[in-house]
MIKEVEX-5809 format. One line per 10 residues: number of its first residue (from 1); for each residue x, y, z of N, C-alpha, C. Coordinates in Angstrom, 2 decimals, m for minus. Example, Ala and Ser with C-alpha at 12.3 -4.5 7.8 and 13.67 -1.06 7.14 Angstrom:
% MIKEVEX-5809
1> 13.19/m5.69/7.80/12.30/m4.50/7.80/13.20/m3.30/7.80 ~ 12.85/m2.25/7.08/13.67/m1.06/7.14/12.90/0.03/7.87
This chain:
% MIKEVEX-5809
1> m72.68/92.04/141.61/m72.91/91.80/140.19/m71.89/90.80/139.67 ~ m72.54/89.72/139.29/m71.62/89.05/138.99/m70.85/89.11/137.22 ~ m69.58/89.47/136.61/m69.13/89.91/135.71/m69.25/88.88/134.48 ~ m69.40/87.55/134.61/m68.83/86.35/133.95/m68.06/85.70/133.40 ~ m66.91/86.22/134.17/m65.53/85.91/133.90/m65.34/84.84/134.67 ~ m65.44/83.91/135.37/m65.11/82.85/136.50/m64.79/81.92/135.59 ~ m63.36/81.57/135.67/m62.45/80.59/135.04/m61.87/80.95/133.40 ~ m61.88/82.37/133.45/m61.31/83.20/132.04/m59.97/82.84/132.66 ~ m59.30/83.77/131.73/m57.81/83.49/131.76/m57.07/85.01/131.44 ~ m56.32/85.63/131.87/m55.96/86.53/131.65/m54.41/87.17/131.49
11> m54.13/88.14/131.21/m52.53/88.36/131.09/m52.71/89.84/131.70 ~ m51.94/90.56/132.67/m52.05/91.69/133.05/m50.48/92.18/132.74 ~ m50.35/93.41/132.33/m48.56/93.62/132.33/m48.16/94.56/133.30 ~ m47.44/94.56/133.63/m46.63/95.74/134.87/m47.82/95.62/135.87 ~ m47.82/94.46/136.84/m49.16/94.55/137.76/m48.30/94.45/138.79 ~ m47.42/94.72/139.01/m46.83/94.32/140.53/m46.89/95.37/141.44 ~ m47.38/96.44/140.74/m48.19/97.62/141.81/m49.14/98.57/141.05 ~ m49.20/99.61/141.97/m50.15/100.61/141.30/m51.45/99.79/140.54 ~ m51.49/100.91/139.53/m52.88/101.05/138.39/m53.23/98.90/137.88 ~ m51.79/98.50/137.29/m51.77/97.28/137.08/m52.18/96.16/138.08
21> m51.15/96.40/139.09/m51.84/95.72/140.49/m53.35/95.35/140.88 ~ m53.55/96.88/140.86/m55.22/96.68/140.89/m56.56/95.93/139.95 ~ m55.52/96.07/138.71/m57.05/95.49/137.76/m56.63/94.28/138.01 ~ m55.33/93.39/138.15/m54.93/92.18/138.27/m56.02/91.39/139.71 ~ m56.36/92.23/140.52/m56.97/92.00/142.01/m58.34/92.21/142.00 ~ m58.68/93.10/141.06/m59.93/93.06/140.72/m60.71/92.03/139.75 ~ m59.69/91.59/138.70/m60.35/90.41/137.97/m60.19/89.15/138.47 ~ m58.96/89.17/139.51/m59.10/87.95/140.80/m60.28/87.74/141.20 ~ m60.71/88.61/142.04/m62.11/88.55/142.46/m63.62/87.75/141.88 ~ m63.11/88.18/140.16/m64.22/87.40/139.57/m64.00/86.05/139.20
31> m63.05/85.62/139.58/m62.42/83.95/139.38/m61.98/84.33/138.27 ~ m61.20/84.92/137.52/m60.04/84.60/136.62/m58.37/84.36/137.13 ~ m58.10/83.11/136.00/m56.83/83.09/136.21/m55.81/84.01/135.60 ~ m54.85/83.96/136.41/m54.25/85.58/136.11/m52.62/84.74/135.75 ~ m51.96/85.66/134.86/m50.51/85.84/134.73/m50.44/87.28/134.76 ~ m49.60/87.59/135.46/m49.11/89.06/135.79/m47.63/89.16/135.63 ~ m46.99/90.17/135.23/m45.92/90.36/135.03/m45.12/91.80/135.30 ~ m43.53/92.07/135.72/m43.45/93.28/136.15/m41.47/92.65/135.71 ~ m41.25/93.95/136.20/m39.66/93.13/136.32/m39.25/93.27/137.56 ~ m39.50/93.60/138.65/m39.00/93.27/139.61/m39.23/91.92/140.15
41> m38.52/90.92/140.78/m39.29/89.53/141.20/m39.29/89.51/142.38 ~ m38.89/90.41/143.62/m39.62/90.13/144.74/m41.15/90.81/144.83 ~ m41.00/92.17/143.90/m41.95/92.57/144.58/m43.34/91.94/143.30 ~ m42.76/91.50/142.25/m44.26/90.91/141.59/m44.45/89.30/142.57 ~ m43.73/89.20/142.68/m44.18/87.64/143.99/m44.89/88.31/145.00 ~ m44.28/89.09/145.69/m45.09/90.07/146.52/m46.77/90.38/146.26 ~ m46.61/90.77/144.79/m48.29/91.14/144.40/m49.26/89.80/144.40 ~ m48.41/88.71/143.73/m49.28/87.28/143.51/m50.00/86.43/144.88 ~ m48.56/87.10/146.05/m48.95/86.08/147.13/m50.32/86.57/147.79 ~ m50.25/88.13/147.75/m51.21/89.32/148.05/m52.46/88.68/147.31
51> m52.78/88.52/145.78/m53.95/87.96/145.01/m54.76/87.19/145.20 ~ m53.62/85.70/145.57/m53.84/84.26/145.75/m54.58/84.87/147.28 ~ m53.89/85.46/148.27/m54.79/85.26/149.75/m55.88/85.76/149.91 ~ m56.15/87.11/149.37/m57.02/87.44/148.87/m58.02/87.22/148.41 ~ m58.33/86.25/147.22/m58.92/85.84/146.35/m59.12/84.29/146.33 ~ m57.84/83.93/145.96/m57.92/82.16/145.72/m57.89/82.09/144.52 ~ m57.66/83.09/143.90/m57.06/82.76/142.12/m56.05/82.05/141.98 ~ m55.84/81.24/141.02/m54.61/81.14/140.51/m53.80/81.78/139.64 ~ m52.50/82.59/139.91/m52.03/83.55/139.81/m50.16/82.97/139.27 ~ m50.15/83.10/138.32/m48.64/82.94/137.37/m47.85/83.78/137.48
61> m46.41/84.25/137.82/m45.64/85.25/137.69/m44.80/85.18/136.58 ~ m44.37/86.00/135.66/m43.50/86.01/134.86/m42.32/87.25/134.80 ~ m41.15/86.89/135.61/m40.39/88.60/135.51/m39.96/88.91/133.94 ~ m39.63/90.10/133.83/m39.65/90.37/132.88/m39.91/91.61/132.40 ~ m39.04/92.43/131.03/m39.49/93.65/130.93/m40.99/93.35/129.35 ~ m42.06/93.56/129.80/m42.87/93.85/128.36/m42.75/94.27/127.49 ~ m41.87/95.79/127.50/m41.46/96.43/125.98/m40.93/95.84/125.41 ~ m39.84/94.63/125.81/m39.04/93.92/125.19/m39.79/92.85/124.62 ~ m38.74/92.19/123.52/m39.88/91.14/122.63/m39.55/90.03/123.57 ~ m38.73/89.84/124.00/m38.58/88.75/125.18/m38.79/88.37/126.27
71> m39.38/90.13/127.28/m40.27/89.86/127.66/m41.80/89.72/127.61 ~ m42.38/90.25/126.46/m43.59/89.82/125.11/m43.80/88.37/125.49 ~ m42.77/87.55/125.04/m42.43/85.75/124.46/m42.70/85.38/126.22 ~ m42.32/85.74/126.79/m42.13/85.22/128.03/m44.20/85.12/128.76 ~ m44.34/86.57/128.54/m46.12/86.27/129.01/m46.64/85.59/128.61 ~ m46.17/85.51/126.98/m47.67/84.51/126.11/m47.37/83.75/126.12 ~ m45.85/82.55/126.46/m45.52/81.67/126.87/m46.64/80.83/127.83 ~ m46.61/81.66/128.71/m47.26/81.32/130.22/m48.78/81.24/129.92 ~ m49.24/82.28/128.93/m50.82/82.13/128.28/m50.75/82.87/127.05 ~ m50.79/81.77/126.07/m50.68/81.56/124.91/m52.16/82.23/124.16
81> m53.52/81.71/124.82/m54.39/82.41/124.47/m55.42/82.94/125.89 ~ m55.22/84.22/126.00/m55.74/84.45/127.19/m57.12/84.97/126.47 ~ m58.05/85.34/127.37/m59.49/85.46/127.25/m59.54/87.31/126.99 ~ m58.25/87.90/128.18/m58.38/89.36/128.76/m56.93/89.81/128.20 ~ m56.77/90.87/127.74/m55.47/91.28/128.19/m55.30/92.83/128.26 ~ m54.74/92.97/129.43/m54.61/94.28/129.99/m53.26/94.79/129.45 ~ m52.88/95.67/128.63/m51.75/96.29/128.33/m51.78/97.37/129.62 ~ m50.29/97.51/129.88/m49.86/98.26/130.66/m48.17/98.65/130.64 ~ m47.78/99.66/130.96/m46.49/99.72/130.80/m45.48/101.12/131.65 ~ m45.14/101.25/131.78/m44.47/102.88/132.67/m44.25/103.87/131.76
91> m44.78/104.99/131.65/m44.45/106.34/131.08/m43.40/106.33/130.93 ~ m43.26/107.70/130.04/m41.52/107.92/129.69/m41.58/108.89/130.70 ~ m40.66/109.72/130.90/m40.49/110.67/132.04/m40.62/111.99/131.37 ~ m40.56/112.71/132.28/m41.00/114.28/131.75/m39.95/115.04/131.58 ~ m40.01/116.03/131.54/m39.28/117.06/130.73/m39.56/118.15/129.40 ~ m38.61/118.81/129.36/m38.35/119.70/127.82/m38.14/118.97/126.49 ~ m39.02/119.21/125.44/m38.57/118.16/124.20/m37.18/118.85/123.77 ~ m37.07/119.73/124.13/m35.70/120.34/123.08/m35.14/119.51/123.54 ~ m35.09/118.52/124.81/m33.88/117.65/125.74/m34.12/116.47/124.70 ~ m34.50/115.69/124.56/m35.40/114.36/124.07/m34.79/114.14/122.97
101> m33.81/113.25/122.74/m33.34/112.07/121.45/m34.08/111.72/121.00 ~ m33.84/111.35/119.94/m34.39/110.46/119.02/m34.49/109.25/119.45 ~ m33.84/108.10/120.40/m33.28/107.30/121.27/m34.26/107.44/122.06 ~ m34.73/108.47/123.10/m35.97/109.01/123.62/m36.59/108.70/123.43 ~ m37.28/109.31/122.09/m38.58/109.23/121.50/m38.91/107.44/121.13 ~ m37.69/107.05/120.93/m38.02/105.49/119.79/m38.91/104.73/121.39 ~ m37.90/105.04/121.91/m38.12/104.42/123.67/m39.71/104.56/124.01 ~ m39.95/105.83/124.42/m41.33/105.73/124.62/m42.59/105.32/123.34 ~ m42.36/105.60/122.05/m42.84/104.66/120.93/m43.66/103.27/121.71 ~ m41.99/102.74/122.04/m41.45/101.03/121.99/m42.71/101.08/123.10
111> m42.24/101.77/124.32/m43.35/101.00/125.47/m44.75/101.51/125.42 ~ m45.43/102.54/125.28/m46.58/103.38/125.06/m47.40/102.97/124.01 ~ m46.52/102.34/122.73/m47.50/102.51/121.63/m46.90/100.75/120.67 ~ m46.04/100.49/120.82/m45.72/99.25/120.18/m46.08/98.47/120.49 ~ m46.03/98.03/122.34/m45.75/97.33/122.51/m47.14/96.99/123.41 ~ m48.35/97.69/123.09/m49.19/96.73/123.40/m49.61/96.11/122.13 ~ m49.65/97.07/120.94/m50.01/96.98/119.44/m49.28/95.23/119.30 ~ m48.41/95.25/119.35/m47.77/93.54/119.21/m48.42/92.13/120.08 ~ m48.76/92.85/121.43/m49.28/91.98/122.59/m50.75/91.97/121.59 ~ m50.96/92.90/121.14/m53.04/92.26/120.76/m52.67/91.86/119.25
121> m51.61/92.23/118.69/m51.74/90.96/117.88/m51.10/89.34/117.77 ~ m50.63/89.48/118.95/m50.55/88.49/119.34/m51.47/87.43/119.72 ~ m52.48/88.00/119.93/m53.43/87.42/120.57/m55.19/87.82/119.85 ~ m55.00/88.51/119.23/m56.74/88.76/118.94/m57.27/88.06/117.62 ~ m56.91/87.63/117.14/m57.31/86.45/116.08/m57.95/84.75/117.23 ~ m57.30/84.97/117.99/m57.30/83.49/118.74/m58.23/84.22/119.44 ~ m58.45/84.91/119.90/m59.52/85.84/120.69/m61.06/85.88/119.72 ~ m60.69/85.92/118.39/m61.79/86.10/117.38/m62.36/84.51/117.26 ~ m61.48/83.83/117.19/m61.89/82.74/116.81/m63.01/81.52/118.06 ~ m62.51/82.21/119.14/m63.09/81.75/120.17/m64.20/82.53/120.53
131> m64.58/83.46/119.75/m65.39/84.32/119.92/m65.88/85.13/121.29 ~ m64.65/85.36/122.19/m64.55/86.03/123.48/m62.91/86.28/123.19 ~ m63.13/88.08/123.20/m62.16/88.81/124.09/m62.27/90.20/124.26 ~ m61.63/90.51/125.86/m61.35/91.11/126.29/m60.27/92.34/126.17 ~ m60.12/93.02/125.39/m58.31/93.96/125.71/m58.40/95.53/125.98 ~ m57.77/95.70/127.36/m57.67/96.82/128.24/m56.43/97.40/127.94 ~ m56.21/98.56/127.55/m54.98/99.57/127.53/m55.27/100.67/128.12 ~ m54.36/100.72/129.07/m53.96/101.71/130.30/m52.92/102.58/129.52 ~ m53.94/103.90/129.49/m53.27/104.92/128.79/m53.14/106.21/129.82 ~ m53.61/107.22/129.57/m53.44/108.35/130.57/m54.48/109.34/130.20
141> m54.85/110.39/131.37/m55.88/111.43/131.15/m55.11/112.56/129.28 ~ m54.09/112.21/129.39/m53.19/113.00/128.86/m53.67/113.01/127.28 ~ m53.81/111.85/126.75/m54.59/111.17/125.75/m55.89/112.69/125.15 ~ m56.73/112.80/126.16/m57.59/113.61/125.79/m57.38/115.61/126.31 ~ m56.24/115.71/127.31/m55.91/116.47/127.70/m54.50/116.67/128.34 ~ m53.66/117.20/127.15/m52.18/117.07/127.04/m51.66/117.51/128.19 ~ m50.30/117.19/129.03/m49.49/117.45/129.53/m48.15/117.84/129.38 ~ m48.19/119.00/129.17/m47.11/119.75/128.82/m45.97/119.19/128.83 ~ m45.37/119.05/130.15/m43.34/118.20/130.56/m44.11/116.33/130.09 ~ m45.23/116.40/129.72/m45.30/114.71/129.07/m45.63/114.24/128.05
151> m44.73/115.23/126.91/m44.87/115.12/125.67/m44.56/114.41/125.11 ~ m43.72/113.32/125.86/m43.37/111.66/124.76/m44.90/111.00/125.25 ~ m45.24/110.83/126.34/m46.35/109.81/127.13/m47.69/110.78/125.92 ~ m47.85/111.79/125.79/m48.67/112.61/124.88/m48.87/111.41/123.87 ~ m47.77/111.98/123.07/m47.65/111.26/121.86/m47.76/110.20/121.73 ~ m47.07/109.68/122.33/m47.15/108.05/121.99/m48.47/107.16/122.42 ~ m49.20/107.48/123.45/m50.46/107.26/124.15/m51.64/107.31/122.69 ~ m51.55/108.89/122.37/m52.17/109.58/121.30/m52.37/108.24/119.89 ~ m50.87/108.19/119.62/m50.85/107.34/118.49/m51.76/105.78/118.97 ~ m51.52/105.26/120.12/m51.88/104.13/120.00/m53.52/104.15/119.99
161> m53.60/105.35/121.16/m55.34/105.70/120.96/m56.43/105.94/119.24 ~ m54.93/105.91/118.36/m55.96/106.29/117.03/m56.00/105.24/116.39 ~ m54.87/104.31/116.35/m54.66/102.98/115.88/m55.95/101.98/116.51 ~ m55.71/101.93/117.69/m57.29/100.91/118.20/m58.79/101.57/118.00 ~ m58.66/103.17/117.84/m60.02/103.45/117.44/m60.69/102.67/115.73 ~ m59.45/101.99/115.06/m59.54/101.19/113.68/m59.66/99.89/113.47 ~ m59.15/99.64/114.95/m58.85/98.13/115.00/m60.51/97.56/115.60 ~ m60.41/98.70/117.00/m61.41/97.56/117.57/m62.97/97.56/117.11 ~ m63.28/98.53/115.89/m64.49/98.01/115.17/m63.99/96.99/114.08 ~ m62.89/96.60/113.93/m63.00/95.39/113.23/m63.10/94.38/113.48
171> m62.70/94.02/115.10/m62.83/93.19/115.80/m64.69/92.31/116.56 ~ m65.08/94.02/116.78/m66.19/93.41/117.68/m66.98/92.80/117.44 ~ m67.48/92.56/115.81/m68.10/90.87/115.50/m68.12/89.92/116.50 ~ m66.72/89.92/116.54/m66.43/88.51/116.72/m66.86/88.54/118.73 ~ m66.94/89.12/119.35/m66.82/89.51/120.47/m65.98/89.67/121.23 ~ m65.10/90.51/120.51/m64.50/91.29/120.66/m63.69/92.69/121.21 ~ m63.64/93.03/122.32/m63.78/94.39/122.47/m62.53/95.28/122.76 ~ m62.09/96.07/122.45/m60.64/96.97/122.41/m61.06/98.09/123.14 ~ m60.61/99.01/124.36/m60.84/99.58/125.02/m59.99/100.16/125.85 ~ m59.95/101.52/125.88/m58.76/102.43/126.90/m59.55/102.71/128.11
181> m58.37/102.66/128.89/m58.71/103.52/130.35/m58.00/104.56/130.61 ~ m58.48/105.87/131.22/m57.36/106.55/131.10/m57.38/107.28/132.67 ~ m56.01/107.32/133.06/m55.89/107.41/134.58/m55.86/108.98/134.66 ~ m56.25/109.60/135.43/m56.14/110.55/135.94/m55.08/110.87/137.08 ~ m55.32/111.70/138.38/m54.43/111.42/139.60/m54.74/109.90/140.41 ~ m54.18/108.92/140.48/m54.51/108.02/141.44/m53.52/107.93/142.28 ~ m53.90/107.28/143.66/m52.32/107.49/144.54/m51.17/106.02/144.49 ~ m50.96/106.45/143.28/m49.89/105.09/143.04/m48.54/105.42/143.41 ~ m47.64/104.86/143.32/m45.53/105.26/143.82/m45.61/106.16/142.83 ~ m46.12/106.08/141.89/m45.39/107.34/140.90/m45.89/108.44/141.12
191> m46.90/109.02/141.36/m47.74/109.45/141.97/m47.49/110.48/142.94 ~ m47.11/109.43/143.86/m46.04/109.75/145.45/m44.97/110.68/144.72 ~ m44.10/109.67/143.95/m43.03/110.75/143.64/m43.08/111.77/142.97 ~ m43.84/111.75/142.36/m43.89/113.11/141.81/m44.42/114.11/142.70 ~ m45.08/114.21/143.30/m45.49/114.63/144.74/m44.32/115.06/145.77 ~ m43.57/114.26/145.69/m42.61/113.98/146.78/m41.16/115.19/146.06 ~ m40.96/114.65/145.18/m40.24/115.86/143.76/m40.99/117.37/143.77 ~ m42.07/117.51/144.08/m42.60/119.29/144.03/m42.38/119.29/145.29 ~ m42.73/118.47/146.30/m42.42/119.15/147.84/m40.74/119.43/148.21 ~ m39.97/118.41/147.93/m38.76/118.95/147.52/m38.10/120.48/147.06
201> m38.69/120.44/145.66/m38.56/122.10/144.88/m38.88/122.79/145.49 ~ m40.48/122.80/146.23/m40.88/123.93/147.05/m40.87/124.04/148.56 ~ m40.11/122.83/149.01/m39.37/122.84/150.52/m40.85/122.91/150.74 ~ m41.91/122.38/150.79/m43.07/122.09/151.38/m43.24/120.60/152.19 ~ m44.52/120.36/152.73/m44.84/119.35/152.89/m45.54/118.67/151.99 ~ m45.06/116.90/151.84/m45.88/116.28/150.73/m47.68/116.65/151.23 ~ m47.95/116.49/152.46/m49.26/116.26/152.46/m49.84/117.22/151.95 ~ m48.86/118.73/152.01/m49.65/120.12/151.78/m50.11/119.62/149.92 ~ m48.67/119.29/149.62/m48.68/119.27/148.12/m50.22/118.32/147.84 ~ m50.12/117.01/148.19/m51.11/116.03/148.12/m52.67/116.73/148.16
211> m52.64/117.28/149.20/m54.01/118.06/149.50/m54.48/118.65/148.36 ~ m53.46/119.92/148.14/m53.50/121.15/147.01/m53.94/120.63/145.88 ~ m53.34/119.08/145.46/m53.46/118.33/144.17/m55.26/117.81/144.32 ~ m55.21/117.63/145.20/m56.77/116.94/145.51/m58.11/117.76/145.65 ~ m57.66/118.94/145.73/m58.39/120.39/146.06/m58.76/120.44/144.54 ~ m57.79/120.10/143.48/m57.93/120.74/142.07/m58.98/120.08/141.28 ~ m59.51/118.78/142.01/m60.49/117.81/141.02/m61.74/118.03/141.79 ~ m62.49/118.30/140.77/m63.98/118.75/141.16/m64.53/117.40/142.04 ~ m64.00/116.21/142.08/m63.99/115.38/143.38/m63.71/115.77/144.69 ~ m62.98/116.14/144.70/m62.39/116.90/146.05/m61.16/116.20/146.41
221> m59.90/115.06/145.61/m59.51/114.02/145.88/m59.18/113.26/145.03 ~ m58.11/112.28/145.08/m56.90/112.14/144.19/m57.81/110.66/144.25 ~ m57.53/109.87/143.30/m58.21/108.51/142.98/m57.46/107.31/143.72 ~ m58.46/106.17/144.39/m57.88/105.38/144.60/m57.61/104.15/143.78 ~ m56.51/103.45/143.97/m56.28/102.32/142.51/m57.70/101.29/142.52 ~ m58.11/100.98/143.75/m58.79/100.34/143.82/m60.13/100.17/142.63 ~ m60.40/101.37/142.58/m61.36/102.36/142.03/m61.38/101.79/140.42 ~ m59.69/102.22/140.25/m59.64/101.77/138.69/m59.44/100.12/138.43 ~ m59.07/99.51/139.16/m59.59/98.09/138.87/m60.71/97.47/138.83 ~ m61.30/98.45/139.32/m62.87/97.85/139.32/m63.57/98.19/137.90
231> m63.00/99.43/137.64/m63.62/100.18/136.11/m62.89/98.71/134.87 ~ m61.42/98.37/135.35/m61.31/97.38/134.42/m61.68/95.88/134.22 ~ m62.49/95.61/135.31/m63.14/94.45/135.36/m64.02/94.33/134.80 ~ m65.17/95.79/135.11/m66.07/96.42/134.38/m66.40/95.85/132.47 ~ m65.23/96.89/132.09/m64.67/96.74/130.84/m64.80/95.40/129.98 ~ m64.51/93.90/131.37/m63.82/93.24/130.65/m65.53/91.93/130.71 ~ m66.29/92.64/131.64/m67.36/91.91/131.42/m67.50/91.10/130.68 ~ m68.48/89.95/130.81/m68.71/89.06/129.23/m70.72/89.96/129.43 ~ m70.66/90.73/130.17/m71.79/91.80/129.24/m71.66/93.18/128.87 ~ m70.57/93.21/128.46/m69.47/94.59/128.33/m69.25/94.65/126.91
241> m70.16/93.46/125.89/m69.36/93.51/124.70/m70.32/94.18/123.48 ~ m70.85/95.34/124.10/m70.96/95.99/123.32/m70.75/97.76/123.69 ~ m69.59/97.72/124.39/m68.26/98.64/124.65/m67.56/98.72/123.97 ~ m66.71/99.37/122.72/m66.34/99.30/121.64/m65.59/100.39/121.20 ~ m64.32/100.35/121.38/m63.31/101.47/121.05/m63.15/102.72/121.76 ~ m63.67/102.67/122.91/m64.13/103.68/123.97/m62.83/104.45/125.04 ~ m62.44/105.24/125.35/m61.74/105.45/126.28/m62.32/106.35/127.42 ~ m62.50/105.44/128.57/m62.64/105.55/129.47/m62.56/106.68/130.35 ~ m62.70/107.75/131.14/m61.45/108.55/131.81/m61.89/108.36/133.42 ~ m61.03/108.34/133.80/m61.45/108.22/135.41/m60.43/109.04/135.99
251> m60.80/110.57/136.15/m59.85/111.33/136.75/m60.90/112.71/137.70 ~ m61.45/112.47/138.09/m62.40/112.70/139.39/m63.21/114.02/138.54 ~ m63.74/113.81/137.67/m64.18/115.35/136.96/m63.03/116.35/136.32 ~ m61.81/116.16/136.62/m60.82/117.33/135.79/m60.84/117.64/134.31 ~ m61.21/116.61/133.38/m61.68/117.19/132.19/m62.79/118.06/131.95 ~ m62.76/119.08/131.39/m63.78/120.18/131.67/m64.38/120.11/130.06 ~ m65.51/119.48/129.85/m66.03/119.44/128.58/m67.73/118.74/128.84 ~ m68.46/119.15/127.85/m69.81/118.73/127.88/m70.00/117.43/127.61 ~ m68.85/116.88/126.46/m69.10/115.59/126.15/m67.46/114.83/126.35 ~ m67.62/113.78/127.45/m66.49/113.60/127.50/m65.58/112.40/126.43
């Protein structure tokens, strides 16, 4: 199926592995040019050289942290008006809120909920005016079904999920479209470690743990990234545009509801 993206332009954030990685490799595929960004710089060179052989995209690196406004300045630098843009960013970490600053909280705010809110307005007027765009935010299953020890990623996910449910019918005139994905188990590093952290506690084996985790989704099985890059290519269709404030879930059946 061909998507009609061949020679779009795109911005992906934190793609230098996992969940990001993948949609960055998946919209390769359809001939878009990509800027991807992460802060590590061997291993986001690592992801680009992986793209380009792959694919034959042309593929931009920018290191850099996203939450920051400087690393913000630094992506849209590189694409000023992209066609797509995939927000993405790393959870806050888990725990007890009684533990959790204020410092904490501002933190996960900043990356979860600000700081894609700034990236699309950065960009969705120039998106309106050209009358094509694309914008993907990688949120979490958590969004529609809370996680207890991930009550900053809760919240802050939450907030941004209510803010674009306002935005992106104002947008889709124009063709427009604002849209969440929300990850379930996939087998990304974080993933691993957390995995790797319960087999630890319970002096088990990861695979036992891995299994047990995979046993729990009416799939039978933990998601591959692959999987979800394809759902965000999907998304970013140019016959996708009448997809409209939607969040996604791709977590193998674990939400237990009639209407998801």
């Amino acid at each position: 199926m061909d998507l009609g993206l061949n020679g779009r332009h795109a911005i992906v954030c934190a793609a230098s592995k996992g969940l990001g990685r993948a949609c960055a490799m998946s919209l390769a595929r359809e001939g878009v040019e990509l800027v991807i960004t992460a802060r590590t710089a061997e291993t986001l060179e690592a992801t680009a050289a992986e793209i380009r052989a792959a694919t034959g995209a042309k593929v931009t690196t920018v290191v850099g942290d996203i939450t920051t406004e400087a690393g913000r300045a630094a992506a849209l630098a590189a694409c000023p008006d992209p066609d797509i843009l995939v927000n993405n960013a790393g959870g806050p970490p888990r725990g007890d809120f009684r533990n959790w600053t204020r410092d904490d909280w501002i933190a996960a705010v900043d990356a979860n909920m600000l700081t894609p809110i700034f990236l699309i307005k950065a960009v969705v007027d120039g998106m309106c005016e050209r009358k094509f765009g694309r914008i993907v935010n990688i949120t979490s299953a958590s969004v529609k079904s809370p996680i207890a020890e991930l009550g900053m990623s809760n919240g802050a996910r939450a907030g941004l999920t209510g803010f674009i449910g306002g935005l992106a019918r104002q947008v889709a005139r124009h063709n427009v479209t604002i849209n969440g994905l929300l990850p379930g188990p996939f087998l990304t590093d974080r993933l691993r470690g957390g995995f790797a952290d319960a087999a630890k506690r319970t002096n088990r084996p990861i695979e036992e743990i891995i299994a047990e985790r995979s046993a729990s989704t009416p799939a039978g099985r933990v998601g591959d990234p692959a999987e979800f890059g394809e759902a965000c290519a999907f998304l970013c269709a140019a016959s996708s545009g009448f997809i409209v404030g939607q969040n996604l879930l791709l977590d193998g059946g674990g939400f237990n509801s009639t209407m998801g």
